[in-house]
C-alpha positions in Angstrom: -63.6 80.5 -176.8 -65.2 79.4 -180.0 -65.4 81.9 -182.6 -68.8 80.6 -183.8 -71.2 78.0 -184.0 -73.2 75.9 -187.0 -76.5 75.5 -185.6 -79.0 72.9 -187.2 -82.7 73.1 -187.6 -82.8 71.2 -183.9 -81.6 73.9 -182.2 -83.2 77.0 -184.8 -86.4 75.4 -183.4 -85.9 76.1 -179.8 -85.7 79.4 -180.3 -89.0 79.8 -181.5 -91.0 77.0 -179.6 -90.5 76.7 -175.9 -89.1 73.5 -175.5 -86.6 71.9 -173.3 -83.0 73.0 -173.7 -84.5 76.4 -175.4 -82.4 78.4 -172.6 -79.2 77.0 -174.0 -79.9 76.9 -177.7 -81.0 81.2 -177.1 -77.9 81.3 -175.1 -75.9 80.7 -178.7 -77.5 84.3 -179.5 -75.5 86.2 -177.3 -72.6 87.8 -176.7 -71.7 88.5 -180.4 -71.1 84.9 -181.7 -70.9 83.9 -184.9 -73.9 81.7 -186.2 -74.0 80.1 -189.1 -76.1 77.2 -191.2 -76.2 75.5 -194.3 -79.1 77.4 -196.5 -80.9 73.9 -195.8 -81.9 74.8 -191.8 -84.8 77.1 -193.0 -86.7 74.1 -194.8 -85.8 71.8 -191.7 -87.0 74.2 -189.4 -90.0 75.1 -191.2 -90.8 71.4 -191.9 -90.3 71.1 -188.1 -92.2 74.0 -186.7 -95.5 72.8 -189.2 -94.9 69.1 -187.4 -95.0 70.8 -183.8 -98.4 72.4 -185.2 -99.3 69.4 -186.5 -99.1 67.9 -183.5 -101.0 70.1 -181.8 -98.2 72.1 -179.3 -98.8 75.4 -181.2 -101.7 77.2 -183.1 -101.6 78.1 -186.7 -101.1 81.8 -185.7 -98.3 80.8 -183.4 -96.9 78.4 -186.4 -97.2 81.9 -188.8 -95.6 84.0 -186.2 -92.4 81.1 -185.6 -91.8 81.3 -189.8 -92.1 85.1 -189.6 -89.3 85.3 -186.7 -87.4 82.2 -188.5 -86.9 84.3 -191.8 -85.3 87.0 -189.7 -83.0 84.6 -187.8 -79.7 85.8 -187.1 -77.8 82.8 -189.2 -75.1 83.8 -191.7 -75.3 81.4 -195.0 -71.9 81.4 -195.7 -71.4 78.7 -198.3 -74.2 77.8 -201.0 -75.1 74.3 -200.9 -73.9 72.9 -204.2 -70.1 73.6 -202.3 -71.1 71.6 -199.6 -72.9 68.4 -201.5 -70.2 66.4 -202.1 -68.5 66.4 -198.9 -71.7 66.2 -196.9 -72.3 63.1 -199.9 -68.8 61.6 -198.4 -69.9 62.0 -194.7 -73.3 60.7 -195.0 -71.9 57.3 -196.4 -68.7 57.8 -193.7 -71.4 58.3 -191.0 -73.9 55.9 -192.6 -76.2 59.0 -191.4 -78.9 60.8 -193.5 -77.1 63.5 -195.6 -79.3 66.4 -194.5 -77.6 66.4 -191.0 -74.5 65.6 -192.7 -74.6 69.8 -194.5 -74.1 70.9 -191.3 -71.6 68.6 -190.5 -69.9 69.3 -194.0 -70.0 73.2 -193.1 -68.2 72.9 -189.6 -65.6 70.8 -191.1 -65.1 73.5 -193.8 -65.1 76.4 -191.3 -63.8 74.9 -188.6 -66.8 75.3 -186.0 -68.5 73.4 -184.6 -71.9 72.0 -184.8 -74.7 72.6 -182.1 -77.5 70.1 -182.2 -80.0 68.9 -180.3 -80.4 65.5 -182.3 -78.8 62.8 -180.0 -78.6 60.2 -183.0 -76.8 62.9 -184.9 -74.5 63.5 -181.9 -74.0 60.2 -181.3 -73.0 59.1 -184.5 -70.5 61.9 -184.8 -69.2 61.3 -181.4 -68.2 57.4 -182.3 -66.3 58.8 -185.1 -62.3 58.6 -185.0 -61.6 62.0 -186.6 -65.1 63.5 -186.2 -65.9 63.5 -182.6 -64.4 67.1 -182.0 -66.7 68.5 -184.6 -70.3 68.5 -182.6 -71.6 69.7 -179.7 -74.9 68.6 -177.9 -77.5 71.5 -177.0 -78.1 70.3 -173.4 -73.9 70.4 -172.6 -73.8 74.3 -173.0 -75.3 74.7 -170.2 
């Protein structure tokens, strides 16, 4: 059994906005696992929860209430980000992949977890990697 997680602002979304693969990304909430993130996930998630309002899936209240309940989410921030810039710098051009996803990446290498996500791009790019494809999980496969 794993020992913890690094979760990304895919999955720290589903648990405040009912979407699909919600059940499995709350299932990472129990039974005393450790979850962690990259300090980064609260901006991601934020930006993401204002782009689900945006869009019209949730009110502004609802939006309010999903910031309020992200700022209490039980993520550890075990490493500050300047630690985690230049290997997530050396991934992103490894991956030729956006270096934001590449923080979390950067952190499960360095704790030796693995990343949840519910970003298939992300996934997938990881997964075609030779000494990478260990290090990601997909949401929807924890079923």
């Amino acid at each position: 059994m794993t020992a913890g997680y690094v979760v990304d602002a895919s999955v720290v979304v589903k648990w405040l906005v009912d979407e699909v693969h919600s059940e499995e990304a709350a299932a990472l909430l129990s039974g005393g696992t450790t979850v962690i993130a990259p300090a980064l996930v609260f901006a991601e998630a934020a930006n993401a929860l204002w782009a689900v309002r945006r869009r019209g899936d949730i009110s502004t209240d609802d939006l309010v209430d999903a910031v309020d309940a992200l700022r209490a989410a039980p993520v550890a921030i075990p490493v500050p980000m300047p630690q985690l810039t230049a290997a997530a710098t050396r991934l992103a051009i490894d991956l030729d992949h956006p270096i934001y996803d590449c923080f979390y990446l950067a952190l499960a290498v360095q704790t030796q977890y693995p990343v949840v996500t519910a970003d298939t791009r992300f996934r997938d790019k990881v997964r075609a990697h030779p000494y990478l494809s260990d290090r990601i999980e997909y949401v929807a496969d924890r079923r």
